[in-house]
Structure formats: C-alpha cells, structure tokens
C-alpha positions in Angstrom: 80.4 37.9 -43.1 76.9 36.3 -42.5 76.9 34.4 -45.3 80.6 33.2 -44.2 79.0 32.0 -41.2 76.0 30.7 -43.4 78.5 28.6 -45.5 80.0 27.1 -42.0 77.3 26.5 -41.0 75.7 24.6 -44.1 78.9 23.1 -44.6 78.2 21.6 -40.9 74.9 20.6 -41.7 76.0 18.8 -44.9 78.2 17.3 -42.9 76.1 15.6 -40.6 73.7 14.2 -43.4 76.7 13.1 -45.5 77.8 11.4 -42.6 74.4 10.0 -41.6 74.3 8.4 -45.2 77.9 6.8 -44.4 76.9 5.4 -41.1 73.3 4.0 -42.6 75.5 2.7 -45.6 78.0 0.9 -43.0 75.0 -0.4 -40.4 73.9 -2.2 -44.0 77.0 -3.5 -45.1 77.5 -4.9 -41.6 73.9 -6.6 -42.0 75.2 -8.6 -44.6 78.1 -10.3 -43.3 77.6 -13.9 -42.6 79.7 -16.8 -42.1 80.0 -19.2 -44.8 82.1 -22.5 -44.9 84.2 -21.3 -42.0 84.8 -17.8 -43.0 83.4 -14.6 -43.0 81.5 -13.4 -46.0 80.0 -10.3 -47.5 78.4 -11.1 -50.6 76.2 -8.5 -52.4 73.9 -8.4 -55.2 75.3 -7.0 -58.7 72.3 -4.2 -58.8 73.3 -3.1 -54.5 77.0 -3.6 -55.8 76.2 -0.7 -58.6 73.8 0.9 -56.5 76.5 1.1 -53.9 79.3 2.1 -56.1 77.9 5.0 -57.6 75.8 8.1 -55.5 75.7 11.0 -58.0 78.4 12.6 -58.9 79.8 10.9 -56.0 82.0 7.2 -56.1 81.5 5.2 -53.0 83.9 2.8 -51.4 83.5 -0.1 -49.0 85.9 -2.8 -47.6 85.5 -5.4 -44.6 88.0 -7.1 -42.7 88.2 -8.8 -39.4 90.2 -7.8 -36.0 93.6 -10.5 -37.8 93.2 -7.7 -40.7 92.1 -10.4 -43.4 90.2 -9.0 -45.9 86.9 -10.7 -46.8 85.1 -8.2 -49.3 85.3 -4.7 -51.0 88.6 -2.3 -51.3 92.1 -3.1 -49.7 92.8 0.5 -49.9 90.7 1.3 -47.0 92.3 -1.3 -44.3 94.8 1.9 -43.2 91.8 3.9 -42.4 91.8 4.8 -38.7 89.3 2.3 -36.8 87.9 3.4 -33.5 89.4 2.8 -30.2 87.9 2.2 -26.6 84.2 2.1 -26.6 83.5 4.0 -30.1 81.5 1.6 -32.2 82.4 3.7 -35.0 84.8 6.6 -36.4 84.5 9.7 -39.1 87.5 10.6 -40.5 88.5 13.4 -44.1 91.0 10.8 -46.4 92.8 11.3 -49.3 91.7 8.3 -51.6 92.7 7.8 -55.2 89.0 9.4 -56.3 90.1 12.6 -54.5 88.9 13.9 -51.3 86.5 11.4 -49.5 84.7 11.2 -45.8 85.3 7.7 -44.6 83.4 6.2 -41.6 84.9 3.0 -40.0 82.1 1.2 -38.3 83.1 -2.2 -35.6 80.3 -5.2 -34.9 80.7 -8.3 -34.2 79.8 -12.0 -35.2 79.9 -15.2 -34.0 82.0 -13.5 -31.4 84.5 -11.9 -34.0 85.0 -8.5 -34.5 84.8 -7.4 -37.9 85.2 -4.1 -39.4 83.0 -2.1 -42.0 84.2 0.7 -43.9 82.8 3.4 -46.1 84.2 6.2 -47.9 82.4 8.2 -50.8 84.0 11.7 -52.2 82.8 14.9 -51.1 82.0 16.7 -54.6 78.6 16.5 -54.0 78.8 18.1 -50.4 80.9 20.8 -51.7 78.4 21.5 -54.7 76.0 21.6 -52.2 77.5 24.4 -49.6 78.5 26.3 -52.6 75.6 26.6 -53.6 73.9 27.7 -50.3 76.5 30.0 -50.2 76.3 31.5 -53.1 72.6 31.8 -52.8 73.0 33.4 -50.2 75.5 35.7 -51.3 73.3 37.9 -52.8 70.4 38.7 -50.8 73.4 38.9 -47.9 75.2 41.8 -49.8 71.4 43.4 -50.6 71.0 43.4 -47.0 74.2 45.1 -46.3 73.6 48.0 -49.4 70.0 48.4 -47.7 71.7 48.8 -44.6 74.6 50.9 -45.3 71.8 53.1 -47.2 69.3 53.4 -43.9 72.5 54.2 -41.9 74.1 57.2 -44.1 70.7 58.5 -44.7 70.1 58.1 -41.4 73.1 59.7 -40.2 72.7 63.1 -42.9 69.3 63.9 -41.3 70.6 63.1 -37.5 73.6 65.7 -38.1 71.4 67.9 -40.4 70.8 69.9 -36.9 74.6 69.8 -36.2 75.0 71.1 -39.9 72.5 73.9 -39.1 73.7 75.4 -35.9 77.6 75.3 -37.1 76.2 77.2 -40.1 74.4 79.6 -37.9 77.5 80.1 -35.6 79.5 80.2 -38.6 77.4 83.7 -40.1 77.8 85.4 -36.7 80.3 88.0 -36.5 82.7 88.2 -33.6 80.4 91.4 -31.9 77.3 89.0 -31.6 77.4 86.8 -28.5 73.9 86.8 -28.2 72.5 82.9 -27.3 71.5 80.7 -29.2 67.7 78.8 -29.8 67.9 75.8 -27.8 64.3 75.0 -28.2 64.7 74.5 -32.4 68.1 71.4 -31.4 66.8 68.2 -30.8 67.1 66.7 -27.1 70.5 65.6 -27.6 71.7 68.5 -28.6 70.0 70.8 -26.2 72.9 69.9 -23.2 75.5 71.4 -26.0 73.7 74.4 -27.0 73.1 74.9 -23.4 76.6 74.5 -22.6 78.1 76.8 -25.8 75.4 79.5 -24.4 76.4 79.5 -21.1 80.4 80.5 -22.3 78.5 83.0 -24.5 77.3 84.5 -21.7 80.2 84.5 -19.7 82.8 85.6 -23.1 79.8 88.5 -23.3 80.5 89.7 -19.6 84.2 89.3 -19.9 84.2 91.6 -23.1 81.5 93.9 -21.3 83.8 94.5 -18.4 87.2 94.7 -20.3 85.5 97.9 -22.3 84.4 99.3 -19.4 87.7 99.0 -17.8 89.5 100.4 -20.8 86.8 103.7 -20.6 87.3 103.9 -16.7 91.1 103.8 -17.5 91.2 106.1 -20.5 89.0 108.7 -18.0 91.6 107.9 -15.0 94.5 108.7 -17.7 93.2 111.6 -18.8 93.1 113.7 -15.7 96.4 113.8 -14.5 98.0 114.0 -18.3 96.1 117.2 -18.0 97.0 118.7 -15.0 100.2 117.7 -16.2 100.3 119.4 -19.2 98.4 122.5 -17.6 101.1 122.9 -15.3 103.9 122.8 -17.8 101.5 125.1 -20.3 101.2 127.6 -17.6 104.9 127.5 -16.2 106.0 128.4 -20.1 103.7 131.2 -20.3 104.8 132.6 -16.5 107.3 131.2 -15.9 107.7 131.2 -11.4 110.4 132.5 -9.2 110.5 129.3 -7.6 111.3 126.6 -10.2 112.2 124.4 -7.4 108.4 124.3 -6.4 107.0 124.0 -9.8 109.3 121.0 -10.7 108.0 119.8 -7.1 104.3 119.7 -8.3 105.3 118.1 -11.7 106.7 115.3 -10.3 104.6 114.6 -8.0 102.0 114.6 -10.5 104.4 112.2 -12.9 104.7 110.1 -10.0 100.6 109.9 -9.5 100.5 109.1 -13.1 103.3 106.5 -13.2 101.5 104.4 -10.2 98.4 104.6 -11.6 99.7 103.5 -15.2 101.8 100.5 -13.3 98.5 99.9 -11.6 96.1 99.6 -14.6 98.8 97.4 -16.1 98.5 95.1 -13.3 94.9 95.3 -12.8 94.7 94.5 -16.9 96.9 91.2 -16.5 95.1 90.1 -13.4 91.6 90.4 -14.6 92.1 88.0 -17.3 94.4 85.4 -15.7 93.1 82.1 -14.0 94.3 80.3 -11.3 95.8 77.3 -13.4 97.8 79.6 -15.3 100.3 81.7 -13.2 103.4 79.8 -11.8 103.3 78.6 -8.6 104.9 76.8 -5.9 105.6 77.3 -2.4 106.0 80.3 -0.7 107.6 81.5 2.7 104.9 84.2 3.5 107.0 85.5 6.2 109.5 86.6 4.3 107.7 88.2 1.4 106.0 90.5 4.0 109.9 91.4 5.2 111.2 92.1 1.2 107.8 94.1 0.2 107.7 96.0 3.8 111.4 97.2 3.1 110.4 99.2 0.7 107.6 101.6 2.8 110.0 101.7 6.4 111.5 105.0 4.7 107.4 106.4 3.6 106.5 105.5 7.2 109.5 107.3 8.4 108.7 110.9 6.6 105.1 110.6 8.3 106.3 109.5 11.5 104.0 106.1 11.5 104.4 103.4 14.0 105.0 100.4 11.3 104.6 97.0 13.4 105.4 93.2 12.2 103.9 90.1 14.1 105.1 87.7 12.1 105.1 83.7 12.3 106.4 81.8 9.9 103.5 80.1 7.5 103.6 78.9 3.9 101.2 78.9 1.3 101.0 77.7 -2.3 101.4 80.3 -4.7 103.0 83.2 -6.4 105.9 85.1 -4.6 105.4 87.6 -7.3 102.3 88.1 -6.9 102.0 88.1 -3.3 104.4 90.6 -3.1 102.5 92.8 -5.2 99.3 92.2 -2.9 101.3 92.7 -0.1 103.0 96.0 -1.0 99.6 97.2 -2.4 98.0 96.5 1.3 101.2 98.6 2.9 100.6 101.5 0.3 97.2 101.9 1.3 97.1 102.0 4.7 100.6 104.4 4.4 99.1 107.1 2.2 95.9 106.8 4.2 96.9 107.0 7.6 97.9 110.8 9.3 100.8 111.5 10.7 101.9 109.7 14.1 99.9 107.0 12.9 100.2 103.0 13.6 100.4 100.6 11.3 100.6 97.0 11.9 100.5 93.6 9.9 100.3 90.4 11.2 100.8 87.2 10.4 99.0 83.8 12.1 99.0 80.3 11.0 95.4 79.5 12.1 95.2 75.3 11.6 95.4 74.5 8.2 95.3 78.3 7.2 97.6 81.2 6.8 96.0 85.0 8.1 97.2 88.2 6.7 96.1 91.1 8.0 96.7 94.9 7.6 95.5 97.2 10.4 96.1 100.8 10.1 94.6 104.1 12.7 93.2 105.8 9.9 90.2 107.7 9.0 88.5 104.2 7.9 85.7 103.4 6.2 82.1 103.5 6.9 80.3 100.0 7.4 77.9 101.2 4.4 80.9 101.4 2.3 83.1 98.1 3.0 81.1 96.2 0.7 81.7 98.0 -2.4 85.9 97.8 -1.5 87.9 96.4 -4.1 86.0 97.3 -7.0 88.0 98.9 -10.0 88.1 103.0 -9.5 85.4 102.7 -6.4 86.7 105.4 -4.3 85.1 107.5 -1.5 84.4 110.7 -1.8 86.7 112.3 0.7 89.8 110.2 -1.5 91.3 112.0 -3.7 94.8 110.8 -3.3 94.4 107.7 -4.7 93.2 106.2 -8.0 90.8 103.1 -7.0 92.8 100.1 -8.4 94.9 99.0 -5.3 91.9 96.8 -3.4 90.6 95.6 -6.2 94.5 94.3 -7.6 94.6 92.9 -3.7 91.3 91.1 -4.7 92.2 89.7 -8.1 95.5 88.4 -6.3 93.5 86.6 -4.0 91.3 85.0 -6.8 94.3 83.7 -8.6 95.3 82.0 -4.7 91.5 81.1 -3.7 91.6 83.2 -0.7 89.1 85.0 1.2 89.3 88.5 1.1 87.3 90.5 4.3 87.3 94.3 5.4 86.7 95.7 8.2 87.3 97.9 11.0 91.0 98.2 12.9 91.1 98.1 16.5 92.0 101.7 16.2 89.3 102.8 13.9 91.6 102.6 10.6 90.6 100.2 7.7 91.5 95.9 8.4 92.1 94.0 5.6 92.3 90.1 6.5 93.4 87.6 4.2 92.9 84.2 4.4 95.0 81.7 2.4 95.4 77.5 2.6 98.7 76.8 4.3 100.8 73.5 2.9 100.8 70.7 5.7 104.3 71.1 5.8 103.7 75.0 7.0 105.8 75.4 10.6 103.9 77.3 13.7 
C-alpha cells in the first residue's frame, strides 16, 4: 500500500513536470507567431522543427490557429482539442491521438489584437516509464519494510504472551484440590489486574468449598444421631418387646418425624447456600397472602399448645419468590411454635414502612440472651438449653433473605420471646 500511494504520488509529480514542459513548449511556440503579408505566421527552423518533433521516446505535436479556426502552422488534428474558457489562458487535457495516449495543453495569446491559439500534445510513454519505475523501485524496499515489520510484530507478540503462555501452563498443572493463589509479583503490570482478579475467585471458590465440606460433616453428624436413636429403639423393642406398643410406635415416629424435618431442612439449606440472587425466579409477590397460606398450616400446632396465634396484616408487595417466602415464613412460625410454652402468644405483623415491607415474628418465649443473638442463623448454632431443634431453620430464614436483599435483625419480643424482623424493598406499586 505505500508504495501504491508512492506511485500516485510520483505519477502526480510527473505530471506536473510533464505539463510544465507542455506549457514552456506552448509559451515558445506562441513567441514565434508573427504576422506576415496580412496573415498570421509561425514559421520554425528545420533543427527546432526536429528538435520539437521528437522528445525521447516521446513524439510531440503542435498546431496554431486563430479565434475564425484557420489554421496557420503545425497539425490539424489538434484543432478539436478543448480550448479554455472564461479567464483561463490556458487548458491540460489526457487525448487519444493517433501516436497513442498524449497530454495536450491548449494555450490562448493574442496579437495584433487577435486571438490565436497554441497547442501541444506529446505522448506519455515516457511519463509512464518514469512512475513505473519509481514504483517499482520502490517496491522492494516497501515489501522489506513490511517483512521487517511483520517479523518485529510476531516476535514481539511471542515474548509479550510468553507470560500469558506461562501462567495458563501453570494453572493448567494444578489439580482441582489446589486453589491456592497465584504469584502476581513474577506477571508483568498488565497482567497483574488479571492475576489479581483470578485470585480473588480463588479465594472465594476456596471458602465456598471449605464451607460446603463443613456443612456436609455438620450434616452427616446431625444425621447420625437420630438414625441411631432410631434404630436403638427398634433394636431394643425386638429384643423386649413392650406392653404398650401404642407408646413405642409413639416415640418412633416422633423420632422419624425429627428426622424427616431435619433431612427436608439440610436439603433446603444445601440448595440455598449455593443459589444467587439472579438465579431463582422471581416476580411479584402479595406478602399478605403468603403469610395467610404458610400460617394455615401451624393454626392446628398452636391449637394442641393452646397459643394465642395473632395476624396484623396490611397488604404490601415485594419482588421475589412466593416459594421461597413461604418457606421463610413457615420456618419463622415453626420456630417460635415449638419454642414457645403452653398458653403462649404468638404474633406476626406485617407493615409497609415507605418504600419498605416489615415482617416480623414475635413470640412470649424463653428468648434468647443479648450475648447470643449475634451468632443466630448460623448453620447447627443452637443453645444449650435447645434440644428440640436441629439449628438449620434461622439460618434457611437468613439465606432466604440473601437471595431477596433483605435485612435480617433479632431481637427481643415485647413479651420477652425471641423478634425476628424482616425488612424487604416493596414495588412502587405496593398498596398501604
């Protein structure tokens, strides 16, 4: 390409001069015109006549006439070149002459008051000879350049991307245990931001393994201890078998049913832990009436204990899960049911508090100590005096709220019982 724009540009250049010559040839001619015996005249000598008529390879041209067309001297053929117009003196025009291709110039002067017109056209085989040449000359040391360059530019690029090379090599030899980081101090600078970037997901795919292995231990030791007391009680009714079946088949399923929750709630806690917020389906949600579907299912628990169970309830909705909030919800209810004694009161309210939606679950139980409320909703973090329950319903209520970017707070009832109060974004098009 630059010696393309080499050759256009010599061509150019050969141009001009060629057309430099022409002019300088015609300014001559038009020197020489005279009047003799009424008439113009343009009479040259037989050595300018030769001189004229041969340039090189080149054949020249020339004709003169005046402004009634008459021809006084030189070639007829070049009367029907185009002559210039308004205030040109003179005109450069490409013509197709019986020698072959030609540049013609058409020059206008005057005489005695006459206008008369020069022309001169010579052919361009020496112009082209000439531009081919530069551009062939320049052809080569053009496509050197460009080898040179290409040449700089791989190697170039092979040592740039020999870092590249090296770390996908070393990432490459790693086996899917080692998530340790990688040197950032032996990448260049404009690698660093990469490395820095793959290390930090490292560290955060070494964390997510580290607490999916301890959650499979805690579960497998959660399992493992009401399997056995089942199977102890089945071992030891087979070997004495009791008068009163009724009581042993009483204390099996209850212990079945601890298990079942407890395997329903590892489940759940196993597919929340590892879901993000962009990933369940959403949409919106009536929270008002996913607190009535999940509560119908503890008004008969409340009633065996006797419990006061109280709804304040405004209507308020919330972008989300249905699902999901029903779980949270019924999780909330179980908790403060199993916990709270008989004759208890157990309230949940609902408040659309500007552009939020409050849930909260109050009950008159035992509570928890302010030293303890911090550590709620951690997997299997229970309190000493529980052993009812299996640790995993908080911390299900907590993932929920992740996956809904809510704010998740405990506290104190105004009865002494545990508070949980959940905060949610309502949708502008919530009702209060």
């Amino acid at each position: 390409m630059g010696a393309v724009v080499a050759y256009l540009f010599a061509l150019r250049a050969a141009t001009d001069a060629y057309d430099l010559g022409l002019l300088d040839d015609a300014l001559d001619l038009d020197k020489q015109v005279s009047l003799h015996q009424g008439g113009l005249a343009l009479e040259l000598p037989p050595a300018a006549r030769q001189m004229l008529a041969s340039n090189n390879e080149d054949r020249v041209r020339y004709a003169a006439w005046d402004e009634q067309g008459r021809m006084f001297s030189g070639d007829a053929g070049l009367k029907q070149l185009d002559i210039p117009q308004g205030e040109e003196n003179h005109v450069f025009q490409d013509v197709q002459l019986q020698d072959g291709a030609s540049r013609a110039v058409v020059l206008r002067g005057s005489l005695y008051g006459r206008t008369i017109f020069v022309a001169v056209a010579q052919t361009v085989h020496g112009r082209n000879r000439l531009t081919r040449n530069i551009f062939f000359k320049l052809l080569f040391p053009e496509a050197l350049l460009a080898v040179v360059a290409m040449s700089i530019v791989l190697l170039g690029v092979r040592r740039g991307l020999s870092p590249v090379n090296a770390l996908s090599e070393e990432i490459l030899k790693r086996s899917p245990q080692d998530l340790s980081r990688i040197d950032e101090n032996r990448a260049p600078a404009e690698l660093q931001p990469i490395i820095h970037g793959v290390n930090e997901l490292l560290e955060k795919l070494s964390a997510s393994f580290a607490g999916h292995r301890r959650f499979i231990a805690d579960a497998a030791h959660q399992l493992r201890t009401p399997l056995a007391v089942l199977g102890s009680q089945i071992e030891v009714g087979l070997q004495q078998p009791p008068q009163n079946v009724r009581a042993l088949l009483q204390q099996l399923l209850a212990t079945t049913n601890r298990t079942s929750h407890l395997a329903n709630q590892l489940l759940s806690m196993a597919r929340l832990e590892h879901t993000e917020q962009d990933v369940f389906t959403h949409g919106p949600v009536e929270l008002s009436e996913v607190v009535r579907a999940a509560a119908a299912d503890f008004i008969g628990r409340a009633a065996d204990k006797n419990l006061d169970l109280e709804f304040r309830l405004v209507p308020c909705t919330v972008q989300g899960n249905a699902l999901l909030l029903r779980e949270l919800i019924m999780n909330l209810l179980d908790n403060a049911v199993r916990y709270t004694p008989e004759d208890g009161h157990v309230w949940l309210t609902l408040e659309q508090e500007g552009k939020q939606c409050a849930l909260a679950v109050n009950d008159s139980g035992p509570g928890v100590p302010e030293s303890a409320l911090t550590t709620l909703g951690k997997p299997f973090h229970r309190l000493a005096s529980d052993e009812s329950g299996c640790g995993l319903g908080l911390a299900i209520v907590r993932e929920i709220a992740r996956l809904h970017q809510a704010e998740v707070m405990f506290g104190r009832s105004s009865e002494g019982g545990l508070s949980v109060r959940i905060v949610l974004n309502a949708l502008p098009t919530s009702r209060t």
